[in-house]
C-alpha positions in Angstrom: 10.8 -110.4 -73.2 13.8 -108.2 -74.1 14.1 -105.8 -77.2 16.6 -103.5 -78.0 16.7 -100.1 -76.4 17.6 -98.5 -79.5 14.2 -97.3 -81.3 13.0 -95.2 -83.7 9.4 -94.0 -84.7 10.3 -93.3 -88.3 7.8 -90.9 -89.6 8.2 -88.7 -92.6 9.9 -85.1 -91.9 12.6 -87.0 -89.4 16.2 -87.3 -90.1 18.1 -90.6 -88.6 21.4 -92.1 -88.2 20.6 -95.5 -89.0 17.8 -97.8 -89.4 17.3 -99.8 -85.8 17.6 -103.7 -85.1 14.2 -103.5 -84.2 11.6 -101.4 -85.9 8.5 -100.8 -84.3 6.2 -102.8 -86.4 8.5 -105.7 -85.4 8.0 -105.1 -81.9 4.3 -104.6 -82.6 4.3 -107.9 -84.4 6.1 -109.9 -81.8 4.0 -108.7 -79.1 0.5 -109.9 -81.4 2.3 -113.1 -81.6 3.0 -113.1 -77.9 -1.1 -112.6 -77.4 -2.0 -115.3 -80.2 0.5 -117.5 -78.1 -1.2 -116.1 -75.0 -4.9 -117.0 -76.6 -3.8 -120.9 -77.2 -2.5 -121.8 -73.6 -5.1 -123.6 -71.7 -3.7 -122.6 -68.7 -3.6 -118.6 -69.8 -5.3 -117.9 -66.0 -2.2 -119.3 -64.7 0.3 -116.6 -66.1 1.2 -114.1 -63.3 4.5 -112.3 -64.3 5.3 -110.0 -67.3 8.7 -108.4 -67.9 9.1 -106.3 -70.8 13.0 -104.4 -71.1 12.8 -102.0 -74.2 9.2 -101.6 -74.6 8.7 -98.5 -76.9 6.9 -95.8 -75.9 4.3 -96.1 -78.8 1.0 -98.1 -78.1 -1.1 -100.0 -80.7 -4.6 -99.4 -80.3 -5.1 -102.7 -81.8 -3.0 -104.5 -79.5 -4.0 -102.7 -76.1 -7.4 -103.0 -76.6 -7.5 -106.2 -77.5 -9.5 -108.8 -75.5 -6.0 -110.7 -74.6 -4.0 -108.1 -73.6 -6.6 -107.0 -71.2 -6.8 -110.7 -70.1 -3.2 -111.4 -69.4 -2.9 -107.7 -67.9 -5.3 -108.0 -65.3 -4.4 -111.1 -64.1 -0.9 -110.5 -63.4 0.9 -110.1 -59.7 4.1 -109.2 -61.2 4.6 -106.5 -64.0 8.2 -105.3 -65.3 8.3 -102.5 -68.0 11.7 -100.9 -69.2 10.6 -98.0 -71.4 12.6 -97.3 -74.4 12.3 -93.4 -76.2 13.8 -92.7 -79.8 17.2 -90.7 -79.0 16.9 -87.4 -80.4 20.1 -87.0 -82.9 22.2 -89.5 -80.0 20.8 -86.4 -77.7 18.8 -87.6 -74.8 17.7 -84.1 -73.2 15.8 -83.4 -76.9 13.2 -86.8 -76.4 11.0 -84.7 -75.1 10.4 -83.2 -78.3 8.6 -86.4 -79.1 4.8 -86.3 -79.1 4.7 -89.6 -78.9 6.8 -89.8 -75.7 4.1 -87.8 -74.1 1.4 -89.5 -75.6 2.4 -93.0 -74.2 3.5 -91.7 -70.9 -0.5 -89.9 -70.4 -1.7 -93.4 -71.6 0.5 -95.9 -69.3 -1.8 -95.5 -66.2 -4.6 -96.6 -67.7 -3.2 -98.8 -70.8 -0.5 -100.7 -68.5 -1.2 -100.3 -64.9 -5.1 -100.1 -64.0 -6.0 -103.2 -65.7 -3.5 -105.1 -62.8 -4.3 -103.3 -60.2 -6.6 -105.3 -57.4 -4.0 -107.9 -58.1 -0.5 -106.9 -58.8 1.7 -107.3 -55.7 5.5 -106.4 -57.4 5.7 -103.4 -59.4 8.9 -102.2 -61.5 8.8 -99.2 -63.9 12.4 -98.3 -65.3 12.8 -95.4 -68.3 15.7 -96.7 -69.7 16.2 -93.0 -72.0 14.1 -90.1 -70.7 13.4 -89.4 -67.4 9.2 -89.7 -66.8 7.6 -88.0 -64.1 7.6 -84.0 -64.8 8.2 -83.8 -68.4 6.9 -86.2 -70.0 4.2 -85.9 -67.0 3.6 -89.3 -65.3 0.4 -89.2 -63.2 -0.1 -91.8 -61.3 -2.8 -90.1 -59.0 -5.7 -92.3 -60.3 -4.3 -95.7 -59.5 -3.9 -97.4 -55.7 -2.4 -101.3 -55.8 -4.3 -102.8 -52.2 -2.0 -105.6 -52.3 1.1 -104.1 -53.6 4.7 -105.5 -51.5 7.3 -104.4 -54.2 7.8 -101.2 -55.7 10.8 -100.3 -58.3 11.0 -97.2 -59.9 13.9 -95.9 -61.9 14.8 -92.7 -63.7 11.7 -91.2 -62.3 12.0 -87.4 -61.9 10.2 -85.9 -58.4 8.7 -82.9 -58.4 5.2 -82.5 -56.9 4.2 -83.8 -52.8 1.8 -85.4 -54.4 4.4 -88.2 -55.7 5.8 -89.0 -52.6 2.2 -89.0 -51.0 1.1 -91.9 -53.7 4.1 -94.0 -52.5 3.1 -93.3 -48.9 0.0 -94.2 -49.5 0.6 -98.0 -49.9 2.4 -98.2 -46.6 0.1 -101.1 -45.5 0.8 -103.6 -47.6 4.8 -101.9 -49.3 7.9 -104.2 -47.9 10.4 -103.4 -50.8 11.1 -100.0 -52.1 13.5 -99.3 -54.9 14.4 -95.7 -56.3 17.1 -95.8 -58.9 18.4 -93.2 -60.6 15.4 -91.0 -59.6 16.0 -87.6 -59.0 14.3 -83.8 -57.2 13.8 -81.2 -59.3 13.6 -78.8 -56.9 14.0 -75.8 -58.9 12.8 -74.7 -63.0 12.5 -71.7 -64.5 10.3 -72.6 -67.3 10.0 -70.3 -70.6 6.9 -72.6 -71.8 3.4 -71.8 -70.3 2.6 -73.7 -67.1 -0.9 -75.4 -66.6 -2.5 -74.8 -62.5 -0.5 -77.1 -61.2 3.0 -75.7 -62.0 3.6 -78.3 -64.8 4.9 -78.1 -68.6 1.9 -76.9 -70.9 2.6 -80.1 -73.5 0.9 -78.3 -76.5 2.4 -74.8 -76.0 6.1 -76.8 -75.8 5.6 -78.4 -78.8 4.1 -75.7 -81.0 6.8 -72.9 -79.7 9.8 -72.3 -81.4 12.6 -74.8 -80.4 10.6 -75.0 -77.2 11.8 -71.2 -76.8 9.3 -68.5 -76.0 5.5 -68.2 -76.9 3.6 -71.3 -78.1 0.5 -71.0 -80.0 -1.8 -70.8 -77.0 0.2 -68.9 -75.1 -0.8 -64.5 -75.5 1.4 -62.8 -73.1 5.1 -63.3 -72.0 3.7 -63.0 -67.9 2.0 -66.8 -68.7 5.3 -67.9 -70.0 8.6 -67.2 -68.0 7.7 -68.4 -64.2 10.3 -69.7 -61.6 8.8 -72.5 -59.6 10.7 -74.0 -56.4 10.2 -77.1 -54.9 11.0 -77.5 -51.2 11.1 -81.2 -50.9 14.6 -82.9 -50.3 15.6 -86.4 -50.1 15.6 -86.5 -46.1 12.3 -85.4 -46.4 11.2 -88.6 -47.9 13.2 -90.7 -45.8 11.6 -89.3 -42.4 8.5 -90.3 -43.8 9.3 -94.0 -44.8 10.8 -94.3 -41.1 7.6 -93.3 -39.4 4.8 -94.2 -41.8 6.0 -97.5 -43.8 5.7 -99.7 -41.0 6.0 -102.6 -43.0 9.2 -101.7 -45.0 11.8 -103.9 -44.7 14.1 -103.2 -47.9 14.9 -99.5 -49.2 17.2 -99.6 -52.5 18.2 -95.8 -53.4 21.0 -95.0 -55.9 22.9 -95.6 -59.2 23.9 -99.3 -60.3 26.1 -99.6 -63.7 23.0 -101.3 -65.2 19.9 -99.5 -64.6 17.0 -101.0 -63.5 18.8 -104.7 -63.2 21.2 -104.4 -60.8 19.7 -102.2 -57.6 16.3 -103.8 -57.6 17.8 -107.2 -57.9 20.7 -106.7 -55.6 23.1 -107.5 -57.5 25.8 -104.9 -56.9 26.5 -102.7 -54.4 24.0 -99.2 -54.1 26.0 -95.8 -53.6 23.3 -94.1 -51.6 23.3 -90.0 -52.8 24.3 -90.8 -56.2 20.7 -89.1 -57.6 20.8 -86.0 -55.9 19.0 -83.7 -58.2 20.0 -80.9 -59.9 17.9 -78.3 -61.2 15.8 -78.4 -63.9 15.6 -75.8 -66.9 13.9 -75.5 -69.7 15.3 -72.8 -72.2 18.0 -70.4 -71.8 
């Protein structure tokens, strides 16, 4: 199922350029039809793949906990998701001043993932906007796939061991590996308060000024302006899938033209280095 990548959440209070092809209660729509359609198939038990390229980042309760969405989710071996994020003013660093991008980004482990789990076997999870990982925080901590074989990830930001350790982690049953437009952030110097583990406090970002200086729950500058460094580099990562993936067999890292359809896929050629990070700030 494609939509278009071009979304908007249209609340009161926002300016736009333009109403979008697709607005989200269109989307919603199409995906309840989807589930009626789901609901009338006899053979619904049979349906094992779901791609999804421009899925917004903005889940219906209605629709996710719905009997059928949990149905077709948790039978699936095969699950594609290309996330979409409202461009702020045609300005793709200022998404993260969507709440809503944080909001669906905390919920996609448990909304989107866990539900496949014990059965899924290819995984691909593409932000087609905003890089996910740091900020918005993508915690994936909670979820292990026993029978996973393919894994494709793109525009996923590194920043914690932890995330290569989760990859690691399915080195029993991973054969196909794909890493596209992913990047380190090995260094931030951060002017928004920090939670334990060194990440972006979400409420104090939201409620400072511009995302500059104290947020509301914030009381002294010493919480606020912190320099973190991250020692992890590429080769790092790459010296672990040589000597604990012993079941690897295809490693896709780089840029295509056309993210998230072209590396995984192989079809065109992978400039290996092309997502070297650079480092990440947040205010001046």
């Amino acid at each position: 199922m494609i939509f278009s990548d071009i979304c908007t959440y249209k609340q009161e209070g926002r300016e736009y350029q333009g109403d979008p092809p697709q607005p989200t209660s269109f989307r919603q729509d199409i995906l309840r039809l989807v589930l009626d359609l789901y609901d009338s198939i006899p053979q619904r038990g049979q349906i094992r793949s779901l791609s999804l390229q421009g899925l917004q980042d903005v889940n219906d309760k209605d629709i996710v906990d719905s009997p059928s969405f949990k149905s077709l989710i948790s039978k699936l071996k095969s699950l594609e998701l290309h996330i979409a994020t409202e461009d702020w003013d045609s300005n793709q660093d200022s998404n993260v001043w969507f709440p809503e991008l944080h909001e669906f980004t905390a919920q996609l482990p448990a909304t989107w993932l866990l539900p496949s789990a014990a059965t899924l076997s290819r995984l691909t999870l593409f932000a087609n906007d905003t890089e996910l990982g740091f900020f918005p925080r993508l915690d994936l901590r909670g979820l292990e796939f026993p029978r996973l074989r393919h894994l494709a990830f793109g525009s996923i930001a590194f920043s914690h061991d932890w995330q290569f350790d989760w990859i690691i982690k399915h080195g029993a049953t991973l054969e196909e590996l794909c890493l596209e437009e992913c990047s380190i952030i090995y260094a931030r110097y951060s002017d928004t308060k920090l939670d334990e583990e060194d990440y972006l406090n979400v409420t104090a970002f939201l409620t400072s000024r511009y995302g500059f200086g104290l947020g509301e729950d914030v009381n002294t500058v010493e919480e606020c302006f912190r320099y973190v460094a991250f020692e992890r580099r590429w080769h790092h990562f790459f010296d672990r899938l040589a000597l604990e993936m012993p079941r690897m067999c295809d490693f896709r890292f780089g840029s295509s033209h056309v993210i998230g359809r072209n590396v995984s896929r192989g079809e065109r050629t992978v400039y290996p280095g092309c997502t070297q990070a650079a480092v990440y700030y947040q205010g001046t």
